[in-house]
TIPA-93065 format. One record per residue (C-alpha): residue number from 1; residue in one letter; x, y, z. Coordinates in nm, 3 decimals. Example, Ala and Ser with C-alpha at 12.3 -4.5 7.8 and 13.67 -1.06 7.14 Angstrom:
# TIPA-93065
ATOM   k r       u       v       w
ATOM   1 A   1.230  -0.450   0.780
ATOM   2 S   1.367  -0.106   0.714
END
This chain:
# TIPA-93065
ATOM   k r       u       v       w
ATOM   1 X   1.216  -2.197  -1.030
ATOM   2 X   1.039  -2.456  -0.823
ATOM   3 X   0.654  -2.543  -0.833
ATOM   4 X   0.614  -2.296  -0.564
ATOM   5 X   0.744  -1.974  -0.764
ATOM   6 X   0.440  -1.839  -0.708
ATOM   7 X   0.551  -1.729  -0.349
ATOM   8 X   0.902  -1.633  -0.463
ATOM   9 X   0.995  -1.246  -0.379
ATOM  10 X   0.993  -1.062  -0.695
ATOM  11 X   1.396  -0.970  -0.659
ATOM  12 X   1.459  -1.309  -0.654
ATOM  13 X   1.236  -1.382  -0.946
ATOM  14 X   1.380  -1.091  -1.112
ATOM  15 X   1.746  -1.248  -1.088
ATOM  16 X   1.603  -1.577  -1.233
ATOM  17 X   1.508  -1.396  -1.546
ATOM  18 X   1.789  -1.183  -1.579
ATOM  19 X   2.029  -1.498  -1.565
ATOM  20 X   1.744  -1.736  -1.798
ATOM  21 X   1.688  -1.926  -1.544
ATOM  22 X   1.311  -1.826  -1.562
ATOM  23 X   1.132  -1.717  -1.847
ATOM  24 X   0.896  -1.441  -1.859
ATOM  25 X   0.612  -1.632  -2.032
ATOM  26 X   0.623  -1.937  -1.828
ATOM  27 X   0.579  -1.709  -1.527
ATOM  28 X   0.316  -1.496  -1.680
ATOM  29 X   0.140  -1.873  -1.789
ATOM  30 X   0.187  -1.956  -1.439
ATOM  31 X   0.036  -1.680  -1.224
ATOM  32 X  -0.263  -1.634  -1.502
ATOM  33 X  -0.318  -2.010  -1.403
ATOM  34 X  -0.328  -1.967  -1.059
ATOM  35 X  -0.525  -1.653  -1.079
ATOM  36 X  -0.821  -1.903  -1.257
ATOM  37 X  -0.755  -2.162  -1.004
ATOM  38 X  -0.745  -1.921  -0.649
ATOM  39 X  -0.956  -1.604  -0.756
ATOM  40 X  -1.282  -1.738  -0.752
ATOM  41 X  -1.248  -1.747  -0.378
ATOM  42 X  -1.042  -1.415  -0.336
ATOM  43 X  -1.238  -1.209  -0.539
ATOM  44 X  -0.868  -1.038  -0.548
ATOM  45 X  -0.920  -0.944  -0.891
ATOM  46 X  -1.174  -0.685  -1.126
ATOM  47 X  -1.013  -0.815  -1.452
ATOM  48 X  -0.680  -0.983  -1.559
ATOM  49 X  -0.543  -0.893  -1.901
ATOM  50 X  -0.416  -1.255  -2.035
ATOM  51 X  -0.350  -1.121  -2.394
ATOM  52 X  -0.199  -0.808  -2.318
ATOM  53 X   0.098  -0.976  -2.053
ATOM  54 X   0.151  -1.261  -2.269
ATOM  55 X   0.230  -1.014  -2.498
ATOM  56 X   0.458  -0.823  -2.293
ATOM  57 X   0.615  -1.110  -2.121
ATOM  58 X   0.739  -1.271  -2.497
ATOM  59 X   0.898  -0.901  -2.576
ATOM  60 X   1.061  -0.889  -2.208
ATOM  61 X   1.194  -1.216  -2.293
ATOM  62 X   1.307  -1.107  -2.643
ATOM  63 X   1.484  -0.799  -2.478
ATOM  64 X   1.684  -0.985  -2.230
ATOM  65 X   1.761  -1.257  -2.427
ATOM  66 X   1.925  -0.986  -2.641
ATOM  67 X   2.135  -0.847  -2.356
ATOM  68 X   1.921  -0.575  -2.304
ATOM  69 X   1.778  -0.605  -2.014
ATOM  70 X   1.633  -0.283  -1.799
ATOM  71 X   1.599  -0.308  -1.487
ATOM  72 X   1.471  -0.521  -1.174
ATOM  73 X   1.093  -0.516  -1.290
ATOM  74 X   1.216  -0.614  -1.663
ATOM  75 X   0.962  -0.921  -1.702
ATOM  76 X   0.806  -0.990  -1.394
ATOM  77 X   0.461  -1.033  -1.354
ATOM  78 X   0.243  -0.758  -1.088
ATOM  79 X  -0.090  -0.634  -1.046
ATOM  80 X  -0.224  -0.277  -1.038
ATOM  81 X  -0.551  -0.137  -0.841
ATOM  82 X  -0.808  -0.062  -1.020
ATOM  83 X  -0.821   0.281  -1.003
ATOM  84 X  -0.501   0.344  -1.287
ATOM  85 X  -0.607   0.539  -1.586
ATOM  86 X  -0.512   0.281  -1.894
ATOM  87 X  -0.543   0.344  -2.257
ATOM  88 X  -0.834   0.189  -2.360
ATOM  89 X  -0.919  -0.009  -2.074
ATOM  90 X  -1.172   0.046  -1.844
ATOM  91 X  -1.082   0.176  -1.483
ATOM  92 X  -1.395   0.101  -1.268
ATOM  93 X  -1.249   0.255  -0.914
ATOM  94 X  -1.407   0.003  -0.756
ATOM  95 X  -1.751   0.086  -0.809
ATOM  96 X  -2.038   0.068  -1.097
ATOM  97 X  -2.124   0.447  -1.114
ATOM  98 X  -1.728   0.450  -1.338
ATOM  99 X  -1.775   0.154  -1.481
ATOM 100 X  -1.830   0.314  -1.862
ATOM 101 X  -1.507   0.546  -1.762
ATOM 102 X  -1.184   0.447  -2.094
ATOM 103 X  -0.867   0.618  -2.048
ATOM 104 X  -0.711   0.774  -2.363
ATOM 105 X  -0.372   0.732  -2.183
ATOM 106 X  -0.227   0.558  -1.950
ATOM 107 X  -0.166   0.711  -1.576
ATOM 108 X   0.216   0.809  -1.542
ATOM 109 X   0.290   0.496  -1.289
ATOM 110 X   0.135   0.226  -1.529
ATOM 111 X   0.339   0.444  -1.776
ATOM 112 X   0.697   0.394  -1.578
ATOM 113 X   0.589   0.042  -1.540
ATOM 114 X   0.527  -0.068  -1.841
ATOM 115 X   0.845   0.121  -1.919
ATOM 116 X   1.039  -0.064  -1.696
ATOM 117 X   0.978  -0.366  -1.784
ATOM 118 X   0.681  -0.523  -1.566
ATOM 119 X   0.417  -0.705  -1.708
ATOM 120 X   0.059  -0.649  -1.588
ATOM 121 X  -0.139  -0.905  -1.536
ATOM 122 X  -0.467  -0.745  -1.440
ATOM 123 X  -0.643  -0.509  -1.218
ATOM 124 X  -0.749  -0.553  -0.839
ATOM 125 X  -1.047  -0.504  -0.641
ATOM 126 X  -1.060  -0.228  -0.396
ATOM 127 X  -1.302  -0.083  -0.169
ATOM 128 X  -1.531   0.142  -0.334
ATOM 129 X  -1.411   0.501  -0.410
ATOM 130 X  -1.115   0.400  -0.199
ATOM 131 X  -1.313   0.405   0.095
ATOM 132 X  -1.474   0.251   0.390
ATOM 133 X  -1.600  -0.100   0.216
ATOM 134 X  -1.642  -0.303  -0.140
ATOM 135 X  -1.938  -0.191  -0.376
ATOM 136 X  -2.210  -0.476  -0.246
ATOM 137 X  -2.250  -0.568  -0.623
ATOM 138 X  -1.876  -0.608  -0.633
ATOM 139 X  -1.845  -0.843  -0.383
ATOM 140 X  -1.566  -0.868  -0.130
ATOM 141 X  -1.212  -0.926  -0.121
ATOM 142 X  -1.120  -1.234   0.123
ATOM 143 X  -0.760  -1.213   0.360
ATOM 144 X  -0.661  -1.532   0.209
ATOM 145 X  -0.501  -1.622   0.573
ATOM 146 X  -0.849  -1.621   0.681
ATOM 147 X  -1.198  -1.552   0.492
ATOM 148 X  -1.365  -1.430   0.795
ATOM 149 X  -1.169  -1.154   0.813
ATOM 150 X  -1.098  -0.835   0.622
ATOM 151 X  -0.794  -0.835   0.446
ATOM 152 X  -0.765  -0.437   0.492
ATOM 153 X  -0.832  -0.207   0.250
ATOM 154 X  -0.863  -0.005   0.032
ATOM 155 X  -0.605  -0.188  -0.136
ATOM 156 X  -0.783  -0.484  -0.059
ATOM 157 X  -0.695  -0.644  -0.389
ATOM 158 X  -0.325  -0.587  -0.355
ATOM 159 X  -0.299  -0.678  -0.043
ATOM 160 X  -0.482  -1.039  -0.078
ATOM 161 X  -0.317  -1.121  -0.448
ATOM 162 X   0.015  -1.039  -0.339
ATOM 163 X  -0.015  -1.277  -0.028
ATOM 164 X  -0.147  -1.528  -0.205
ATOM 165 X   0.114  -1.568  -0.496
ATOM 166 X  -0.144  -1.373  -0.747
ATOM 167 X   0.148  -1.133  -0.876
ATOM 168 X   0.513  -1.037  -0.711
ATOM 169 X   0.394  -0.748  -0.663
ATOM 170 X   0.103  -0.468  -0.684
ATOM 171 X   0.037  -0.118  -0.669
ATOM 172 X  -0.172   0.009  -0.400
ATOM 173 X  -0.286   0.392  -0.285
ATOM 174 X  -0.259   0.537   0.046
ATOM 175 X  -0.556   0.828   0.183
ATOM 176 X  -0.623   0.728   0.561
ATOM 177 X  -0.416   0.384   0.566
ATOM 178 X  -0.514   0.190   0.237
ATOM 179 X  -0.167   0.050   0.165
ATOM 180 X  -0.073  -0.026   0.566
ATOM 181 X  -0.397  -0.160   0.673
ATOM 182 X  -0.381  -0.457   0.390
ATOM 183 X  -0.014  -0.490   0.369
ATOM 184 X  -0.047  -0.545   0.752
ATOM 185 X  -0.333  -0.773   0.751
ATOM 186 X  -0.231  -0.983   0.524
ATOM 187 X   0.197  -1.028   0.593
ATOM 188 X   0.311  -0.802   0.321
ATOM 189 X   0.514  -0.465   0.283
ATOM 190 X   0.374  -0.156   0.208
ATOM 191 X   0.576   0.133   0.145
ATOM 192 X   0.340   0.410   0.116
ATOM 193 X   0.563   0.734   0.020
ATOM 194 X   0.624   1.075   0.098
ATOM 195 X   0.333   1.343  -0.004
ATOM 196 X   0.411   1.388  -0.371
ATOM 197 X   0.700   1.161  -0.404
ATOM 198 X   0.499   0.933  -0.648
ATOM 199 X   0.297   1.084  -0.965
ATOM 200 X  -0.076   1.095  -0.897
ATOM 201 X  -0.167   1.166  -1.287
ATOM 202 X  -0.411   0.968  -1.451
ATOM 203 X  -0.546   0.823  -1.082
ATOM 204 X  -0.869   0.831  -0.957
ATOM 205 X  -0.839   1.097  -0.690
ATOM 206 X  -0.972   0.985  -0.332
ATOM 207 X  -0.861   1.331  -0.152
ATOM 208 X  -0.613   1.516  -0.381
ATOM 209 X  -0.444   1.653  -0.111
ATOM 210 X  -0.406   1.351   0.074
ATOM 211 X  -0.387   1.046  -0.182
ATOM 212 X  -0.036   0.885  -0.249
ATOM 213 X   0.063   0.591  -0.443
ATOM 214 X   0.331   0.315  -0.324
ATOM 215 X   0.486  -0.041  -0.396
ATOM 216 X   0.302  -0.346  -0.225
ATOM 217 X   0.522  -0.680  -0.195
ATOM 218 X   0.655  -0.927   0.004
ATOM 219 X   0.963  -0.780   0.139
ATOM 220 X   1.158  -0.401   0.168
ATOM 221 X   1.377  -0.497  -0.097
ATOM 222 X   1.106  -0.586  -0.321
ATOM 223 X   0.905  -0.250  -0.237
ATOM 224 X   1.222  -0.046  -0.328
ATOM 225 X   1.298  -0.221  -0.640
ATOM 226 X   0.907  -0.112  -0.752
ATOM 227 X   0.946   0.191  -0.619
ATOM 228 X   1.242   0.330  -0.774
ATOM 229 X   1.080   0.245  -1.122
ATOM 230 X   0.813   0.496  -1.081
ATOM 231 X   0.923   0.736  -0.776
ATOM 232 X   1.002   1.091  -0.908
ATOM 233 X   0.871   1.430  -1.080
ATOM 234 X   0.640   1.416  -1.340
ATOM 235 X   0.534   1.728  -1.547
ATOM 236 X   0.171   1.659  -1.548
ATOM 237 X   0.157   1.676  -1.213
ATOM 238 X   0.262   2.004  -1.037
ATOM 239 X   0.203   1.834  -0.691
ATOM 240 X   0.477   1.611  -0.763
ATOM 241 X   0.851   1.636  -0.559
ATOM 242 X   1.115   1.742  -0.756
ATOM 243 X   1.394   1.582  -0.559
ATOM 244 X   1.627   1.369  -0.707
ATOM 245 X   1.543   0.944  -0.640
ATOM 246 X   1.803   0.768  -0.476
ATOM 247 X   1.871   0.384  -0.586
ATOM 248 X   1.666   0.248  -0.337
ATOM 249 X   1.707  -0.118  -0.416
ATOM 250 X   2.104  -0.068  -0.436
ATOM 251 X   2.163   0.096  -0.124
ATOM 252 X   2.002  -0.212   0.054
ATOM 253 X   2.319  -0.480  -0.082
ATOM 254 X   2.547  -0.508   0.262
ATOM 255 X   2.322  -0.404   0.480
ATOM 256 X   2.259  -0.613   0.832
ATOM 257 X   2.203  -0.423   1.069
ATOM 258 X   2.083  -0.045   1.203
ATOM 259 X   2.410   0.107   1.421
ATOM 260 X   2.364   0.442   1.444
ATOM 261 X   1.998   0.446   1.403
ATOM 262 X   1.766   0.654   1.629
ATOM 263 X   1.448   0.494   1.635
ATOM 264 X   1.167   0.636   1.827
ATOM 265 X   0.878   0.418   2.104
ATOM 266 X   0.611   0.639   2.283
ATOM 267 X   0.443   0.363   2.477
ATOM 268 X   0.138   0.527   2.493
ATOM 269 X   0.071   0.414   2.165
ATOM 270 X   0.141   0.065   2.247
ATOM 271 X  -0.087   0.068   2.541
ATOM 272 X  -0.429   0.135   2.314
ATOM 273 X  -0.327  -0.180   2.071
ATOM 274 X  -0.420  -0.512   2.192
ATOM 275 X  -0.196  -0.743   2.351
ATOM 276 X  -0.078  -0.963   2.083
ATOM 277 X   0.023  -0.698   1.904
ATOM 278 X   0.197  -0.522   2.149
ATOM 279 X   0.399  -0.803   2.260
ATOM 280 X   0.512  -0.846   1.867
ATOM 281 X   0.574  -0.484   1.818
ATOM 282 X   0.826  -0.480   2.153
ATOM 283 X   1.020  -0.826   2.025
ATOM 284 X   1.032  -0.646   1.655
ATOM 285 X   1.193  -0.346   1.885
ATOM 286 X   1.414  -0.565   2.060
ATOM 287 X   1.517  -0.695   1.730
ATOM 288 X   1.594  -0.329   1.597
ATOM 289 X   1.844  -0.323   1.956
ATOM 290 X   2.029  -0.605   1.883
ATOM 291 X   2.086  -0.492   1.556
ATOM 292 X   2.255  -0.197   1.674
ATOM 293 X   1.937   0.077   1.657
ATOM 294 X   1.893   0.309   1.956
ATOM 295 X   1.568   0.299   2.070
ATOM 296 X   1.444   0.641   2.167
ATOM 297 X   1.173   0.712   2.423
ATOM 298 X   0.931   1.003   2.281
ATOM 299 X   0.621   1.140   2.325
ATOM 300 X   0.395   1.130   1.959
ATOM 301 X   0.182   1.477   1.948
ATOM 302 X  -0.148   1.389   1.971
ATOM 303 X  -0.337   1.186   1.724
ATOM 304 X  -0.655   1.273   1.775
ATOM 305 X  -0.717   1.604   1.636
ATOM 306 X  -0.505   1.512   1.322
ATOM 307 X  -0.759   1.244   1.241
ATOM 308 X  -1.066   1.414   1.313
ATOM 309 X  -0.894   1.664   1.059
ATOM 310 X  -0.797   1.388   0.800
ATOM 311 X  -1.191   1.300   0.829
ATOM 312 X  -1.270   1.616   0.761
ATOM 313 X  -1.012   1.683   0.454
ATOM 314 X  -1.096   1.375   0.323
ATOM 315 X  -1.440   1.355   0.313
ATOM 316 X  -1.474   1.710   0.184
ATOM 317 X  -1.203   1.605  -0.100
ATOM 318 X  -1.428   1.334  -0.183
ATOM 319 X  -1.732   1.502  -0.176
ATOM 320 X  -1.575   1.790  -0.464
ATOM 321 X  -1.483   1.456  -0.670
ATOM 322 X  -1.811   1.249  -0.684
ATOM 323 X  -2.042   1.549  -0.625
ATOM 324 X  -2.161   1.586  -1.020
ATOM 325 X  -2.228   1.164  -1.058
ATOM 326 X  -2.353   1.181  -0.676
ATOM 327 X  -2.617   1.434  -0.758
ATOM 328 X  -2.679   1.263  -1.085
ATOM 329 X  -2.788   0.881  -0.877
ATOM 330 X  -2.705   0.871  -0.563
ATOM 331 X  -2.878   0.570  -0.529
ATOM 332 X  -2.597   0.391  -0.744
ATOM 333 X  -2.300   0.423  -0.429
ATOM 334 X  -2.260   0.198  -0.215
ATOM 335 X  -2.340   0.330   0.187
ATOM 336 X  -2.012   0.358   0.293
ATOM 337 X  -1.903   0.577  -0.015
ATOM 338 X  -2.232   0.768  -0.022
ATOM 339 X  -2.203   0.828   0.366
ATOM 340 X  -1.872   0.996   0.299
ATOM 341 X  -2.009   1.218   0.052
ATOM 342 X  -2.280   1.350   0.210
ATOM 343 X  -2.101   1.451   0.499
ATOM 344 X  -1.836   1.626   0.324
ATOM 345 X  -2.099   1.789   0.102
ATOM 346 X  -2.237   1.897   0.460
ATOM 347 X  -1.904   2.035   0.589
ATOM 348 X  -1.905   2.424   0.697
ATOM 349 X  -1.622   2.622   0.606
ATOM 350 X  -1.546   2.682   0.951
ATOM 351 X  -1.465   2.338   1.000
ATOM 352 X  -1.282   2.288   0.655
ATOM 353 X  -1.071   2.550   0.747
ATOM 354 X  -1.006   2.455   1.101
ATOM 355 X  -0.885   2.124   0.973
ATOM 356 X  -0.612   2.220   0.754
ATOM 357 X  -0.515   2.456   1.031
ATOM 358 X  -0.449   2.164   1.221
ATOM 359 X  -0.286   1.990   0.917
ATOM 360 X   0.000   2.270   0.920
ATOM 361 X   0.011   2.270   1.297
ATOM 362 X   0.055   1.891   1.337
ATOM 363 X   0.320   1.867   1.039
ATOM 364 X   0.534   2.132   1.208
ATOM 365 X   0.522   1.942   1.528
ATOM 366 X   0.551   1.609   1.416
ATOM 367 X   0.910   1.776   1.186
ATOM 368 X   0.987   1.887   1.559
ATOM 369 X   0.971   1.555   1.687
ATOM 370 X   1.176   1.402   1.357
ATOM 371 X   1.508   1.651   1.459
ATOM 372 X   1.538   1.351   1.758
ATOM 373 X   1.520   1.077   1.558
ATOM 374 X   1.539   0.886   1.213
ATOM 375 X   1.198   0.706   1.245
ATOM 376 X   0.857   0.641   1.474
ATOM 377 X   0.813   0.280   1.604
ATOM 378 X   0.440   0.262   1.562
ATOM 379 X   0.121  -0.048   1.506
ATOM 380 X  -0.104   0.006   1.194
ATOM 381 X  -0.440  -0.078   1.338
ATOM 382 X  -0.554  -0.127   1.740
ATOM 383 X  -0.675  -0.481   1.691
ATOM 384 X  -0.469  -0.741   1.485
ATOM 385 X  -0.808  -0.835   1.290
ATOM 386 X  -1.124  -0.717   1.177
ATOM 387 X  -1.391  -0.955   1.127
ATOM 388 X  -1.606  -0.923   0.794
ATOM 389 X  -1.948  -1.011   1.072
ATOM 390 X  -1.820  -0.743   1.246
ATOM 391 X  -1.729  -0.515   1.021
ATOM 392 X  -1.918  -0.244   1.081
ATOM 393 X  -1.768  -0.163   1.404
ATOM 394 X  -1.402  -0.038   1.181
ATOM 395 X  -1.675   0.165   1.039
ATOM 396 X  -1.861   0.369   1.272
ATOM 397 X  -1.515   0.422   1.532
ATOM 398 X  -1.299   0.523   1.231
ATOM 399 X  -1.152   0.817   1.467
ATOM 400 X  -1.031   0.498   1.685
ATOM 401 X  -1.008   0.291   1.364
ATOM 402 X  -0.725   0.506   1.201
ATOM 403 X  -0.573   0.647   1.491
ATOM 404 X  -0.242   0.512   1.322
ATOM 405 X  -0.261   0.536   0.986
ATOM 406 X  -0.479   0.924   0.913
ATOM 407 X  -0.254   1.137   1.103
ATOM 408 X   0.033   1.026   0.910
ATOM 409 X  -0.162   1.131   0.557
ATOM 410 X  -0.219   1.420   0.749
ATOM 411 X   0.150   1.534   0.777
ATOM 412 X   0.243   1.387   0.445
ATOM 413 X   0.510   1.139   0.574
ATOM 414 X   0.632   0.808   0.435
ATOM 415 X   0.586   0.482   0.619
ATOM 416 X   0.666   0.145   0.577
ATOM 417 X   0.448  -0.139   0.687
ATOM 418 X   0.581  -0.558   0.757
ATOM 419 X   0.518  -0.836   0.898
ATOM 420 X   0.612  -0.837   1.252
ATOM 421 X   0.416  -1.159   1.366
ATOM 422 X   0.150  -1.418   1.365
ATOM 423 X  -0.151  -1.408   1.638
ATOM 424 X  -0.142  -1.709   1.778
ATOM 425 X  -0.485  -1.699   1.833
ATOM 426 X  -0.693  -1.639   1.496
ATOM 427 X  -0.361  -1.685   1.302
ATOM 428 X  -0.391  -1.359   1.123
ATOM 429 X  -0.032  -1.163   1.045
ATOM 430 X   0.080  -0.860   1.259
ATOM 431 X   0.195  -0.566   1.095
ATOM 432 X   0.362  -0.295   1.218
ATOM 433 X   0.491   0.058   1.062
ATOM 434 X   0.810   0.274   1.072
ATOM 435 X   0.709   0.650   1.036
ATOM 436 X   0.984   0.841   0.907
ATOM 437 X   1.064   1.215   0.798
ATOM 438 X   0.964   1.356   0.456
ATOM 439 X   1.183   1.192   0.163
ATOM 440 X   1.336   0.945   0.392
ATOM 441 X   1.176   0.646   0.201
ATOM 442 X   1.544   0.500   0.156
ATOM 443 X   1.616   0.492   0.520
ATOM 444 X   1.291   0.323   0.647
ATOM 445 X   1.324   0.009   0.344
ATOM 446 X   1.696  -0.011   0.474
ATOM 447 X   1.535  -0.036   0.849
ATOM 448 X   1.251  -0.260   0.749
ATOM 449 X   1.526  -0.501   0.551
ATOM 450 X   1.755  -0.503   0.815
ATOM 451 X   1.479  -0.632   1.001
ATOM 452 X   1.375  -0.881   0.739
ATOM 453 X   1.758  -1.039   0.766
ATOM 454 X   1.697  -1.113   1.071
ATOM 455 X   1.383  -1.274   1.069
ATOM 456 X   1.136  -1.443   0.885
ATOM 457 X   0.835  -1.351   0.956
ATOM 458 X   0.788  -1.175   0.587
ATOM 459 X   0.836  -1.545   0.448
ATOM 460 X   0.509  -1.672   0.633
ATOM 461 X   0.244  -1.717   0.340
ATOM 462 X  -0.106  -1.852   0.394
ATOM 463 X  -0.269  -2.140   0.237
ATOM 464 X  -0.490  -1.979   0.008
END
């Protein structure tokens, strides 16, 4: 591996192990290095667990060395957000009012994980709760293309540390847009998952009915290869999909191109993004022409009601969570947290119930729209960046601020999010996102590495 492994994509470091041409330790030495050197800046990371991965790298590298060898994660180094139940660790969910909060076990993902292979080297920052901004005693997480700006959230953390050669990969969570908003903003790949495709037991719950867990990496084929280590039922949670889980990473060797794919443009939801991003989001579409997908005119339901009703859902899911420690010291959350509270605390029932009338509503019209084609061409954000000095304005127009991202909680369908671009302005990435039909994670990572064969926009990396 060369001096710069740090950037490598985590299949390729994968192979390198498999075949001893990298070790497991030496990596693990490596990126717990770099962490010391480039995470005082970042603030990417809660805690790293030196002892614990060194630990787990030597008995990776025992395994393979023995021939047995399980799978694609099987030694490599990646990060989880800090909101993972683990046995005896603490899991502050970004915030101080958790901060006493020790697992007895860990959450089924770290579980499969650890299981497959990966070693963990530490936990990442996130915005408080999941939501709206960092704790202010926490500090915040810098996009390590540019400090200035926000590298997305609430998978801030992830987002950052995986751009910056931190880990090969991290696990982010996904309630209004907290894997696509990062991946995007900071030239990673966010895969955030069907509704129940992914365990949720043993995570701290933003909005039960909305939260969903999913891969965040530097490419489609690294996404699937995390994802198919921890995708699938789980017994301790009864929300969880029963459906078999296809090989994602396998079905992705051969492919180059999309014949025969139906991909979906309403340009109405071009017209509301800025124009650097809408002139990268129509040359990624000519791209997905030339490699042989149809592009399909449509017309999106609208997206406004579904967010208002995410808001809604979502705050008053929040509220039920944090309500007993929120009563308790109030004073102890941070504004954008305790904001979301108190509104969902203040909800009527009327309006509860009127927004998950509009959750079936939209879901059966957006399936409507799906029998047309395989997947929605769509941005992740209106702007290409937010700037920290600015900040609050993501804040108080979150109705315009996740016009892209809530809806799609809403319905409970998967998306992928990649690079797509560079603004050639403020020199922030652009990300865009693929929208597809329940369960059809495996066709949008074959769409988003078709797309990555072609280009190389997902090997840009800042100088962080």
């Amino acid at each position: 591996m060369s001096d710069m492994s740090h950037y490598s994509a985590l299949t390729d470091v994968s192979a390198a192990v498999r075949r001893g041409a990298a070790s497991p330790v030496a990596l693990t030495e490596a990126l717990l290095t770099r962490i010391a050197e480039v995470d005082p800046t970042l603030n990417a990371f809660l805690s790293t667990s030196a002892e614990t991965a060194l630990q787990e790298a030597d008995e990776a590298a025992t395994e393979i060395a023995s021939g047995r060898w399980r799978g694609p994660l099987h030694g490599v180094p990646i990060a989880i957000k800090d909101l993972f139940h683990t046995a005896g660790t603490p899991s502050t969910f970004g915030t101080t009012v958790y901060a006493d909060f020790t697992a007895n076990e860990d959450a089924t993902i770290l579980r499969r994980l650890k299981q497959a292979g990966a070693v963990i080297v530490g936990r990442l920052h996130l915005h408080e709760g999941a939501y709206g901004e960092h704790h202010p005693e926490l500090g915040d997480v810098m996009n390590p293309w540019n400090h200035a700006y926000w590298p997305g959230g609430s998978s801030s953390g992830s987002g950052a540390a995986t751009a910056a050669g931190l880990c090969y990969g991290s696990l982010g969570t996904d309630t209004g847009g907290s894997i696509r908003f990062p991946s995007a903003a900071n030239g990673v790949t966010g895969l955030k998952p069907t509704w129940g495709r992914t365990s949720r037991k043993g995570a701290f719950p933003l909005a039960d009915s909305l939260d969903t867990i999913g891969p965040m990496c530097r490419s489609a084929a690294d996404a699937a290869a995390m994802l198919g280590a921890f995708a699938g039922a789980d017994p301790g949670d009864p929300t969880c999909l029963r459906a078999p889980v296809p090989d994602y990473l396998g079905a992705l060797r051969g492919v180059a191109g999309m014949r025969g794919l139906k991909l979906g443009l309403d340009p109405a939801m071009l017209d509301v993004a800025e124009p650097e991003m809408r002139a990268a989001i129509t040359a990624a579409t000519e791209v997905f022409a030339d490699l042989g997908a149809e592009i399909v005119p449509v017309k999106v339901p609208s997206l406004a009601p579904a967010t208002e009703a995410q808001l809604v859902i979502c705050e008053t899911e929040c509220a039920r969570f944090h309500a007993p420690a929120f009563a308790e010291a109030p004073g102890a959350f941070g504004a954008a947290l305790s904001g979301a509270i108190t509104r969902g605390l203040a909800y009527d029932s009327l309006t509860v119930a009127g927004a998950y009338i509009e959750q079936a509503r939209f879901k059966g019209r957006l399936a409507r729209l799906f029998e047309d084609i395989d997947a929605l061409i769509s941005p992740v954000t209106p702007l290409v960046g937010y700037r920290y000095d600015d900040f609050s304005s993501f804040l108080d127009n979150l109705m315009d601020s996740l016009s892209f991202t809530a809806p799609f909680n809403l319905s409970g369908s998967p998306t992928v999010t990649f690079p797509c671009g560079i603004s050639p302005t403020i020199g922030l990435p652009i990300g865009m996102q693929l929208i597809g039909p329940h369960l059809t994670e495996d066709v949008l990572l074959r769409a988003a590495h078709a797309y990555q064969q072609a280009t190389d926009w997902h090997l840009k990396r800042p100088m962080a």
